[in-house]
C-alpha positions, 0 to 999 in steps of 0.5 A: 466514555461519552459516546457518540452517534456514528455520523458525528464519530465518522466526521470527527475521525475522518477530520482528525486524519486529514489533519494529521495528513497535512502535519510535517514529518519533523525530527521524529520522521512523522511519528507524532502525526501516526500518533495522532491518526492512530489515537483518531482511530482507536477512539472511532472504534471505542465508539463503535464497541460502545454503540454497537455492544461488540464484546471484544475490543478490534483494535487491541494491536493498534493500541500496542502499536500506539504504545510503541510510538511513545516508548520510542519517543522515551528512548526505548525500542520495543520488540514489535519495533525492532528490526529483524536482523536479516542477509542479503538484499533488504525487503521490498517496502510497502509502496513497491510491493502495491505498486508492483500488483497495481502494475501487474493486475493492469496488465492481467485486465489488458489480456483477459479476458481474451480478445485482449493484448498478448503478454507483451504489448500488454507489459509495453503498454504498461511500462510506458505508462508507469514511467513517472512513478517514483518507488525505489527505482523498482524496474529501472536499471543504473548505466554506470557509464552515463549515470542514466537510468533506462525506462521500466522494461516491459519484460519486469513488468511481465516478471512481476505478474508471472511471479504474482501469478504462480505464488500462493494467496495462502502464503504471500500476501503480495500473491493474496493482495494481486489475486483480488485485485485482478477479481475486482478488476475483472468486474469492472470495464477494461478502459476504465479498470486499467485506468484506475490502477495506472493513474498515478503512483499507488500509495504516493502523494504527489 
C-alpha cells in the first residue's frame, strides 16, 4: 500500500465524506453513501498504521461492518445486521437518545452552578427552545381530538435529566454520553454553553 503524509490523507478523507454526504439516499435507504464514507475511513487508518508503525489495525469492526453493507446489497442479512426480536415499545433511535442529553445537559448548566435557574424555569426554558426540533415526536403529546400536537412539556424536559442523573455511566451509555456532556459544559460560559447545545437539533441537518 502507497502511503500517504497525514495532511494529504486528512484531506482526501475529509473530501470523500463530504461527498458521500451530498449523495441521495436512493433505493438502497443510503447504504451505498456509508459504503463510501466507510471505505474513506478505513483507507485514512490503513494509512495511519502504515505512517505511525501501530501493531494492531483499529478498525477491524468498521471493515466487518463494511462487509455487511455489501452482503446486504447480495441479498443476505448478516448477524451484526439483524434486528433483535424485542417486546414492548421499540428502542429510542440515536437522534432521540443525543437529543434528549443535549436538552438535559442544558438545563443542568442553566441551574449549576448555583445562583442559577430553579429546576423548573430551567426545564420551561428549554422546552421553548427546542420546539423546532423534529425527533420522533420525543416530548410531544397527540390530542386525538383536535389531531394537534401540544408544545414539549417542561416537566419531560425535567424527567429526561432526572433519569440521566440517577442512571449509572458504567452501564447506559446515554447516562455515560449526559455525564460528560455536563463535565464539558461546566468548563465553558454558561450563555455560551447553553447556546451550543440548543442551537439546533443535535445530529439533523436541517
Amino acid at each position: 500500500m502507497t502511503m500517504d503524509n497525514p495532511d494529504l490523507a486528512l484531506r482526501r478523507l475529509v473530501l470523500t465524506l463530504q461527498i458521500a454526504a451530498q449523495l441521495p439516499d436512493g433505493d438502497d435507504g443510503g447504504r451505498t453513501a456509508v459504503k463510501l464514507q466507510l471505505n474513506a475511513v478505513i483507507r485514512f487508518l490503513d494509512n495511519l498504521v502504515s505512517t505511525t508503525r501501530l501493531e494492531t489495525s483499529p478498525h477491524d469492526p468498521l471493515f466487518r461492518l463494511l462487509a455487511g453493507l455489501d452482503d446486504l446489497e447480495s441479498g443476505t442479512t448478516p448477524l451484526m445486521l439483524k434486528a433483535r426480536a424485542k417486546r414492548g415499545r421499540p428502542r429510542a433511535t440515536i437522534d432521540d437518545n443525543f437529543a434528549k442529553t443535549s436538552a438535559a445537559a442544558a438545563m443542568n448548566r442553566l441551574m449549576w452552578p448555583k445562583p442559577g435557574r430553579s429546576r423548573r424555569k430551567a426545564a420551561e426554558y428549554v422546552a421553548r427552545k427546542i420546539r423546532h426540533w423534529d425527533v420522533s415526536k420525543i416530548g410531544r403529546e397527540t390530542v386525538l381530538k383536535t389531531g394537534r400536537e401540544t408544545e414539549f412539556s417542561w416537566k419531560t424536559v425535567a424527567a429526561w435529566r432526572d433519569h440521566l442523573e440517577a442512571g449509572s455511566e458504567g452501564e447506559d451509555y446515554d447516562t455515560a454520553m449526559y455525564m460528560g456532556l455536563k463535565q464539558e459544559a461546566a468548563k465553558l460560559p454558561r450563555t455560551e454553553v447553553v447556546k451550543a447545545l440548543l442551537f439546533s437539533q443535535p445530529l439533523r441537518k436541517f
